[in-house]
TORMARTOR-560289 format. One record per residue: residue number from 1; residue in one letter; x, y negated, z of N, C-alpha, C in turn. Coordinates in Angstrom, 3 decimals. Last residue first. Layout:
TORMARTOR-560289
atom pos->NUM&code->a&n_X->X&n_Y->Y&n_Z->Z&ca_X->X&ca_Y->Y&ca_Z->Z&c_X->X&c_Y->Y&c_Z->Z
...
This chain:
TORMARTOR-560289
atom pos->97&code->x&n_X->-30.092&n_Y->-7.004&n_Z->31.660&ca_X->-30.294&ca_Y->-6.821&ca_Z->30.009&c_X->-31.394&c_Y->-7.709&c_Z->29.366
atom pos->96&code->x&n_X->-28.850&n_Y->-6.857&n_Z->33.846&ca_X->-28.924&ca_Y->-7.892&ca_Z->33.338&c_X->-29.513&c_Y->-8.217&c_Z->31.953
atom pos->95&code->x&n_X->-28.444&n_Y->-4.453&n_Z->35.410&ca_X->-27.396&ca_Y->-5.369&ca_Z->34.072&c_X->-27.680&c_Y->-6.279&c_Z->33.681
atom pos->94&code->x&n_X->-30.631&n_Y->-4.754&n_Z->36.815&ca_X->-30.317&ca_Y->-4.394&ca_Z->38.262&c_X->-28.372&c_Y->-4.920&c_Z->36.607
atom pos->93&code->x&n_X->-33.167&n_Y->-5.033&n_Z->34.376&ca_X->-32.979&ca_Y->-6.058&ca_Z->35.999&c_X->-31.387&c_Y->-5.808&c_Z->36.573
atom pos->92&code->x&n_X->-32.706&n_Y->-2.596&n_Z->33.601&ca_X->-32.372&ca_Y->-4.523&ca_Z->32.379&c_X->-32.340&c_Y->-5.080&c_Z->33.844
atom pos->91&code->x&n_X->-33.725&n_Y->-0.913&n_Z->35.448&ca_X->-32.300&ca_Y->-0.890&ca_Z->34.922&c_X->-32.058&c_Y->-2.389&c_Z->33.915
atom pos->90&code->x&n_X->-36.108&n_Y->-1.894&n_Z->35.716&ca_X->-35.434&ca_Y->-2.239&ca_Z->36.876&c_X->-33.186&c_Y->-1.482&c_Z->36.142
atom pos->89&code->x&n_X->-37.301&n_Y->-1.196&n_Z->33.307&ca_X->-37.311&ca_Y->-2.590&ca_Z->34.001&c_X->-36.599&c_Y->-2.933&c_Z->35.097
atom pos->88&code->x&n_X->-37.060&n_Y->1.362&n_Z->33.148&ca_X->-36.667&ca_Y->0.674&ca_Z->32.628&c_X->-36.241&c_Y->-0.693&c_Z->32.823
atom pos->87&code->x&n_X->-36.996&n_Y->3.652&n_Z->36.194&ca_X->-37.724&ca_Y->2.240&ca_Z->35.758&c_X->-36.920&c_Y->1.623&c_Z->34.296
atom pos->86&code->x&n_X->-34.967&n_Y->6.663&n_Z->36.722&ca_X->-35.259&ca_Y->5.107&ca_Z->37.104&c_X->-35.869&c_Y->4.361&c_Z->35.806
atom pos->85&code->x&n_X->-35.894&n_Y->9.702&n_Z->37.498&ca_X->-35.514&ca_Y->8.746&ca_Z->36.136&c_X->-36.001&c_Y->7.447&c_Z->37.416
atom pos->84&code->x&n_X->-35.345&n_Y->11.986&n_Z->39.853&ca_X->-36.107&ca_Y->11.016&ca_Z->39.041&c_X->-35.371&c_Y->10.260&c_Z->38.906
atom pos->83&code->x&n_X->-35.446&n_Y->15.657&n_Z->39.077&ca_X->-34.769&ca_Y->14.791&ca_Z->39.223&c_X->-35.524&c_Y->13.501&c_Z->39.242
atom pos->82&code->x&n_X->-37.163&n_Y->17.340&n_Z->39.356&ca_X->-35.993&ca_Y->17.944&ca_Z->40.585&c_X->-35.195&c_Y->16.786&c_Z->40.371
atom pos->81&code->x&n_X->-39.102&n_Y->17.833&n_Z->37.714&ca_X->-39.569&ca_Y->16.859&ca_Z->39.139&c_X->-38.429&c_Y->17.270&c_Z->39.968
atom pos->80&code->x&n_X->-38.905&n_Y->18.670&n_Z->35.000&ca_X->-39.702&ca_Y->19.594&ca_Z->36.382&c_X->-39.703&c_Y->18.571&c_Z->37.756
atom pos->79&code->x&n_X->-38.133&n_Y->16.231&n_Z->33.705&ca_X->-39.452&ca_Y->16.688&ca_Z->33.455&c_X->-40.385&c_Y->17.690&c_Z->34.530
atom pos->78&code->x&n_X->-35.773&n_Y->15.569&n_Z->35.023&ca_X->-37.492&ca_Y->15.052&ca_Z->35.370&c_X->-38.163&c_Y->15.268&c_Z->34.719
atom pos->77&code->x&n_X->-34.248&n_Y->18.044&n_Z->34.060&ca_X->-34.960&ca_Y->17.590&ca_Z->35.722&c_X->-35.853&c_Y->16.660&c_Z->35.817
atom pos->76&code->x&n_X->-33.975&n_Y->17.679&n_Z->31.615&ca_X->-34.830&ca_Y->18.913&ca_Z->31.899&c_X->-35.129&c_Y->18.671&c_Z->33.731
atom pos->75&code->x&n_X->-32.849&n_Y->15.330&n_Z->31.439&ca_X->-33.934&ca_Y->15.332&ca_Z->31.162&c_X->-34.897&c_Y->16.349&c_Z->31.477
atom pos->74&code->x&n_X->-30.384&n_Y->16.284&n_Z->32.129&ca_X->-31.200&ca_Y->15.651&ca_Z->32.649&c_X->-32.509&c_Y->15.382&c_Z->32.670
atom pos->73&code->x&n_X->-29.937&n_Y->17.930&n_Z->30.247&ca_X->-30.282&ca_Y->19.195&ca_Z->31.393&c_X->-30.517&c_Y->17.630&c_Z->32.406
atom pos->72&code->x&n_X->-29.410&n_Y->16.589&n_Z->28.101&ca_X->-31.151&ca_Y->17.910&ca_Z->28.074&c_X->-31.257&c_Y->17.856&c_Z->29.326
atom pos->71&code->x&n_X->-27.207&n_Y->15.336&n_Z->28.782&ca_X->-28.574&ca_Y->13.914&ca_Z->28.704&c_X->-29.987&c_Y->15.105&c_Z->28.774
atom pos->70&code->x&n_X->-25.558&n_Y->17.151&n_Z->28.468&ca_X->-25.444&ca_Y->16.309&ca_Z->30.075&c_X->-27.129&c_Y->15.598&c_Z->29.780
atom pos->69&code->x&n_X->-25.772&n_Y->17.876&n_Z->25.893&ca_X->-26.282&ca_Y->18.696&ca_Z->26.875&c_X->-26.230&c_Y->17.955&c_Z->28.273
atom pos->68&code->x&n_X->-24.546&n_Y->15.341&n_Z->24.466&ca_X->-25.870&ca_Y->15.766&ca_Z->24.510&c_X->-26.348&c_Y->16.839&c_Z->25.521
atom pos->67&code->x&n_X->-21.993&n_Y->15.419&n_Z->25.639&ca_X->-23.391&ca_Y->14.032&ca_Z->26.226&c_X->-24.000&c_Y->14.668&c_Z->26.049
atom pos->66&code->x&n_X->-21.328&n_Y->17.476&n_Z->24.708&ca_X->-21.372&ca_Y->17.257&ca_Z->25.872&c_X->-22.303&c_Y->16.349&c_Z->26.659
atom pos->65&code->x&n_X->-21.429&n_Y->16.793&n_Z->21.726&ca_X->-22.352&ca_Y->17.622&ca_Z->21.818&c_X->-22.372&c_Y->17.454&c_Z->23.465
atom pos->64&code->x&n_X->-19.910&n_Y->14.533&n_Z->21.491&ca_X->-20.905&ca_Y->14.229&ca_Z->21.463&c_X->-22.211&c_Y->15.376&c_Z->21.785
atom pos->63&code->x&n_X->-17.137&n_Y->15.532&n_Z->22.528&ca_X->-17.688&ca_Y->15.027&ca_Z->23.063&c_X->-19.194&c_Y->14.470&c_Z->23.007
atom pos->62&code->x&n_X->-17.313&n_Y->17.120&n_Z->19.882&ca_X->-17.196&ca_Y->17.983&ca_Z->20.960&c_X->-18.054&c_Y->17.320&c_Z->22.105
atom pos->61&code->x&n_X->-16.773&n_Y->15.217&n_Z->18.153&ca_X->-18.129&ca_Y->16.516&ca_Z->17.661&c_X->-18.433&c_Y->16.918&c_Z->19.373
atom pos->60&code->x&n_X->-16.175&n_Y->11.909&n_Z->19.076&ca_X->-15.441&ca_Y->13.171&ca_Z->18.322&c_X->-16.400&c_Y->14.172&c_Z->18.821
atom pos->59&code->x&n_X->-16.909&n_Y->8.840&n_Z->18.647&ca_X->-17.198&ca_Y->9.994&ca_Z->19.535&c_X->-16.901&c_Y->11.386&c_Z->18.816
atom pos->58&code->x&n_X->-14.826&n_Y->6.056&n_Z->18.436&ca_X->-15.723&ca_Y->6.895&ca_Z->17.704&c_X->-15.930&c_Y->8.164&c_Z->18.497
atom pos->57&code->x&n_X->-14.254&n_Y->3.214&n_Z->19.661&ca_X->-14.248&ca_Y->4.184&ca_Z->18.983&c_X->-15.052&c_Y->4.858&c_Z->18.994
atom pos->56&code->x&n_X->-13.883&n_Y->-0.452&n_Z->20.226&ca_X->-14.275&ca_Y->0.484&ca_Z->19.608&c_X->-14.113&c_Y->1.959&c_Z->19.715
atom pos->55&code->x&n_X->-12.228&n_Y->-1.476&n_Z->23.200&ca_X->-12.521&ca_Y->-1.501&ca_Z->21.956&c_X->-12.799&c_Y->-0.050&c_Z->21.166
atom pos->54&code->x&n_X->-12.218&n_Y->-2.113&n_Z->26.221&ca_X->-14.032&ca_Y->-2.131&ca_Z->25.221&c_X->-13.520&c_Y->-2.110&c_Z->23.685
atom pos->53&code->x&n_X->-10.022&n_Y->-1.694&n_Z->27.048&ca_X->-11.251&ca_Y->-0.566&ca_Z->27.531&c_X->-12.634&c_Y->-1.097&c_Z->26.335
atom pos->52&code->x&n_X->-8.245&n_Y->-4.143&n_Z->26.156&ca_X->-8.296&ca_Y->-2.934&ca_Z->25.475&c_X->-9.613&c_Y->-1.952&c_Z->25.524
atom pos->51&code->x&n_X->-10.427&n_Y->-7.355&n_Z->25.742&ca_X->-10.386&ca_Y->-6.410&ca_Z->26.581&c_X->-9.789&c_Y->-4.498&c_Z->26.261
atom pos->50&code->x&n_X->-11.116&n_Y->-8.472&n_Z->23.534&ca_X->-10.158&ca_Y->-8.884&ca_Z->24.579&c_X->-9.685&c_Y->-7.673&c_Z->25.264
atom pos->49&code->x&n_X->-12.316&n_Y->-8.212&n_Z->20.628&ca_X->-12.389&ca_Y->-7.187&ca_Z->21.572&c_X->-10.953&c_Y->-7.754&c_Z->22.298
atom pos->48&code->x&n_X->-11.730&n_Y->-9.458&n_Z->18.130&ca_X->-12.996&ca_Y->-9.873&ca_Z->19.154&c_X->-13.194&c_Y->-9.168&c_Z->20.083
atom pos->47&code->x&n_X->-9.468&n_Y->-8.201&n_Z->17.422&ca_X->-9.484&ca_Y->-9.885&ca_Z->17.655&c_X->-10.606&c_Y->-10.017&c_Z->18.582
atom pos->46&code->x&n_X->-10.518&n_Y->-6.018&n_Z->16.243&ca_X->-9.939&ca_Y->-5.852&ca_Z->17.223&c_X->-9.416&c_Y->-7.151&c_Z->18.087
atom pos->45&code->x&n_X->-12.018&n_Y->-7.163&n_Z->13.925&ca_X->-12.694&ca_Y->-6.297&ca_Z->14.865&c_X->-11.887&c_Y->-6.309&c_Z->16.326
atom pos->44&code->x&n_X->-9.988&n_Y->-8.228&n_Z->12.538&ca_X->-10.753&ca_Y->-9.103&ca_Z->12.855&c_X->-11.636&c_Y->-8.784&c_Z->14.183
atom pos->43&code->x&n_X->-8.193&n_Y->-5.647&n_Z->11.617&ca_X->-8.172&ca_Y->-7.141&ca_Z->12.465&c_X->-8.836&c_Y->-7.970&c_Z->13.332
atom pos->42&code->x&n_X->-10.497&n_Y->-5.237&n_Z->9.747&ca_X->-10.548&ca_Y->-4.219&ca_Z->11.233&c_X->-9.271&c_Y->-4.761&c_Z->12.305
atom pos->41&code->x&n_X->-10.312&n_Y->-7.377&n_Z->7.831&ca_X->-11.325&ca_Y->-6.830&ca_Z->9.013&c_X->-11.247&c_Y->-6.050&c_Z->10.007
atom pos->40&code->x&n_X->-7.643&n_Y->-6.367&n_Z->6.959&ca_X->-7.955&ca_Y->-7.980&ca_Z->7.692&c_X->-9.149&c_Y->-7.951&c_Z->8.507
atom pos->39&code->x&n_X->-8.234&n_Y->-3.817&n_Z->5.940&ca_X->-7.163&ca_Y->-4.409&ca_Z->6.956&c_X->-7.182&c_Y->-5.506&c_Z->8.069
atom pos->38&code->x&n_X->-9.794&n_Y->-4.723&n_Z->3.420&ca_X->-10.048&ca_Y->-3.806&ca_Z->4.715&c_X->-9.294&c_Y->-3.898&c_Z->6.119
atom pos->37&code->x&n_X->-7.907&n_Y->-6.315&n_Z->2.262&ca_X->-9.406&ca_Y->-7.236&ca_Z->2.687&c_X->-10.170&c_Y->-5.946&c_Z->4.004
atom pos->36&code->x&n_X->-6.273&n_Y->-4.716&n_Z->1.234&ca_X->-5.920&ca_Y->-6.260&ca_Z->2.280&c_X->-7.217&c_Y->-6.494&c_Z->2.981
atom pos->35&code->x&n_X->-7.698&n_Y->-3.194&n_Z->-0.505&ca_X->-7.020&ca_Y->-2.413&ca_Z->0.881&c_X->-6.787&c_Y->-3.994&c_Z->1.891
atom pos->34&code->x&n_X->-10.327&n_Y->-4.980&n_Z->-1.239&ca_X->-8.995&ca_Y->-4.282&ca_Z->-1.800&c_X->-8.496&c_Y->-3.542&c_Z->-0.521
atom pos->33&code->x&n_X->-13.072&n_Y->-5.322&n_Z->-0.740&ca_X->-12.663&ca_Y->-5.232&ca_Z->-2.078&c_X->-11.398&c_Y->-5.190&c_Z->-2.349
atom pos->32&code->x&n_X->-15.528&n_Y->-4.011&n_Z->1.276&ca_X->-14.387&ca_Y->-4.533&ca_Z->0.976&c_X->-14.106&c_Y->-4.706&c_Z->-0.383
atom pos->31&code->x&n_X->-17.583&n_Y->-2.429&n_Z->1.222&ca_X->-17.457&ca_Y->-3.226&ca_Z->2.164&c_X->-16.630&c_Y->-4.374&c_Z->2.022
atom pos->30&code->x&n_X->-18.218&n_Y->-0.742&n_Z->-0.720&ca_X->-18.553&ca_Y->-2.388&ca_Z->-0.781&c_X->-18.120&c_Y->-3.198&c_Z->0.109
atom pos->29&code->x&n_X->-17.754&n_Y->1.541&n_Z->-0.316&ca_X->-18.703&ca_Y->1.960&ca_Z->0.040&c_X->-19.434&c_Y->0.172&c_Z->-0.549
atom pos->28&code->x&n_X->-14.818&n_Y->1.636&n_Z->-1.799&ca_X->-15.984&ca_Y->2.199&ca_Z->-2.211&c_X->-17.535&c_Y->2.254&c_Z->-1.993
atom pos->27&code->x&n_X->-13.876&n_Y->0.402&n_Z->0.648&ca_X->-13.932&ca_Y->-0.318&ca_Z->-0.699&c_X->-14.908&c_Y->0.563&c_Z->-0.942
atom pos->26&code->x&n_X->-14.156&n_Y->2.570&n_Z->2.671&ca_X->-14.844&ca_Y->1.145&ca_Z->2.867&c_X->-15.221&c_Y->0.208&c_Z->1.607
atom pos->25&code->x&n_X->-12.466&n_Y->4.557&n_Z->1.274&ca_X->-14.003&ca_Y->4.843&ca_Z->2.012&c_X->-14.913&c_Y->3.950&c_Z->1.421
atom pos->24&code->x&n_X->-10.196&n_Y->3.869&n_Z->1.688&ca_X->-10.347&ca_Y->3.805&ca_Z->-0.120&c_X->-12.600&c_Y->4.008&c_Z->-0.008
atom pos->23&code->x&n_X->-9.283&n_Y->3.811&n_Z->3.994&ca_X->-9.676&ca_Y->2.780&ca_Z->3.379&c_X->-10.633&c_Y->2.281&c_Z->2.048
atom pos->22&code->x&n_X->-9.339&n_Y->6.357&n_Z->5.010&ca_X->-10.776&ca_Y->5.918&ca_Z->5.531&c_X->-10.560&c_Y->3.925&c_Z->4.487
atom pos->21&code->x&n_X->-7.353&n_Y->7.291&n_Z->3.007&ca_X->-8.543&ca_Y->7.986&ca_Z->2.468&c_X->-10.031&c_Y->7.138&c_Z->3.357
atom pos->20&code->x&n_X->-5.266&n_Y->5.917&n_Z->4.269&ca_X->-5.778&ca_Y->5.759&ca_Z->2.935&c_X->-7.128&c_Y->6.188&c_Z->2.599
atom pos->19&code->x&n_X->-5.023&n_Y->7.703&n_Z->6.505&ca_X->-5.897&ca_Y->6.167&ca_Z->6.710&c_X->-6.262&c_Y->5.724&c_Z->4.988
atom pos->18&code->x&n_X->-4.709&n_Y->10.016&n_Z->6.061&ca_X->-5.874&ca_Y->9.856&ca_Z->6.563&c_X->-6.370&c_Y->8.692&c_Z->6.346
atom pos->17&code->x&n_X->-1.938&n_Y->9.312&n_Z->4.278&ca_X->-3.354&ca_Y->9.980&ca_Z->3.603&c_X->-4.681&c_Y->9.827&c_Z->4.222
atom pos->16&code->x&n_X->-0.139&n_Y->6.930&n_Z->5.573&ca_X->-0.358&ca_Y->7.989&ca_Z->5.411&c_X->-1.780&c_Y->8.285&c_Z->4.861
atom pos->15&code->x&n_X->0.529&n_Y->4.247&n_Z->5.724&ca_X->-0.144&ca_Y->4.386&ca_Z->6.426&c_X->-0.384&c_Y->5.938&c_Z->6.515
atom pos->14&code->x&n_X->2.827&n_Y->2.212&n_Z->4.552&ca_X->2.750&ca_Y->3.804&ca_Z->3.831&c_X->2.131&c_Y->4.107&c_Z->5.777
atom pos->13&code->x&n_X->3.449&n_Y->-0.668&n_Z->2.843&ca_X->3.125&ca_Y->-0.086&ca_Z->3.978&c_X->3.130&c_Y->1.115&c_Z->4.002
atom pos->12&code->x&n_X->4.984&n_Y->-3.379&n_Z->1.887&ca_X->4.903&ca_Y->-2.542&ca_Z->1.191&c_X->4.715&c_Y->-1.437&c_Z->2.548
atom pos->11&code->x&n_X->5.111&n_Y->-6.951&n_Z->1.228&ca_X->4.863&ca_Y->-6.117&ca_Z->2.046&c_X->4.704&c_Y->-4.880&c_Z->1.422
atom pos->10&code->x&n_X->5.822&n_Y->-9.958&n_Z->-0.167&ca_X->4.949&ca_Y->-8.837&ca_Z->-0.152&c_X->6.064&c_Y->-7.830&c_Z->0.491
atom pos->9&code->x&n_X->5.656&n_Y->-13.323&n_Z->-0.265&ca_X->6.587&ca_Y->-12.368&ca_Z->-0.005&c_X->5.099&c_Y->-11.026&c_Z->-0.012
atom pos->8&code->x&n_X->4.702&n_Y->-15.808&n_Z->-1.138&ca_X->4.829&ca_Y->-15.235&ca_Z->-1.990&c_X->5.676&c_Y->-13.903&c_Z->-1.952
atom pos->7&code->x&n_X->4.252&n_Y->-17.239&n_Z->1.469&ca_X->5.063&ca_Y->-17.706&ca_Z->0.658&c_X->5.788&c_Y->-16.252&c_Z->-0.599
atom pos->6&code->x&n_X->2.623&n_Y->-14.409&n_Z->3.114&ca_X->3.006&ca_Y->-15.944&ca_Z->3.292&c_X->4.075&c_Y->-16.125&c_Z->1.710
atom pos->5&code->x&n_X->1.940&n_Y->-11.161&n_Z->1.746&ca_X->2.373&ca_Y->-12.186&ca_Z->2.786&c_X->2.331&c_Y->-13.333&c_Z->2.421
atom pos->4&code->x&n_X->0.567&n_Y->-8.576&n_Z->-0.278&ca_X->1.240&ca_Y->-10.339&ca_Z->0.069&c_X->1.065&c_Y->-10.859&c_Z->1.195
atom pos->3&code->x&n_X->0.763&n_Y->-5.436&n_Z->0.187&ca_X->0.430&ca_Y->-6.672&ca_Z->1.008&c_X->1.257&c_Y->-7.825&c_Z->0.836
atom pos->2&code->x&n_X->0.685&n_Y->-2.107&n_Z->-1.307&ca_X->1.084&ca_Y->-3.198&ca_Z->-0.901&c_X->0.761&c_Y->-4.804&c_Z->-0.691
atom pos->1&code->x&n_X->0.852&n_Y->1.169&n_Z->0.000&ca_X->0.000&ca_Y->0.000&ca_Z->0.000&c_X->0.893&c_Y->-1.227&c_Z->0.000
């Protein structure tokens, strides 16, 4: 991949195949319109995230199937009455939502 810089200097990157392949993604999908312009956004993404703990990612198969059984076998308690669910209204109350 290569990247103009400032005063007519360019850059020459080698991100490897995975990331190529989630760039070539984004262009394709419209998001973008060259590898620079993908780059500069997910820049941009990580610019608005101060805080390392709140930035982005993505939930990998495993971990998402875990939530999902943590969230049945909750749910499977208040439905039999061994667990109780809190109030909507009082969870936006108690964050602020």
């Amino acid at each position: 991949m290569r990247i103009k810089c400032s005063l007519d200097e360019h850059m020459n990157i080698n991100l490897g195949a995975p990331y190529e392949a989630i760039i070539a993604k984004y262009i394709k999908k419209g998001y973008a319109g060259s590898k620079t312009e993908v780059l500069r956004q997910a820049l941009r993404v990580y610019d608005d995230f101060e805080d390392v703990e709140l930035k982005p990612r993505r939930m990998g198969k495993e971990e998402r199937r875990l939530v999902a059984k943590a969230v049945e076998h909750e749910m499977k308690g208040i439905r039999e009455g061994t667990e109780k669910g809190i109030p909507w209204e009082e969870v936006k109350k108690k964050y602020n939502l």
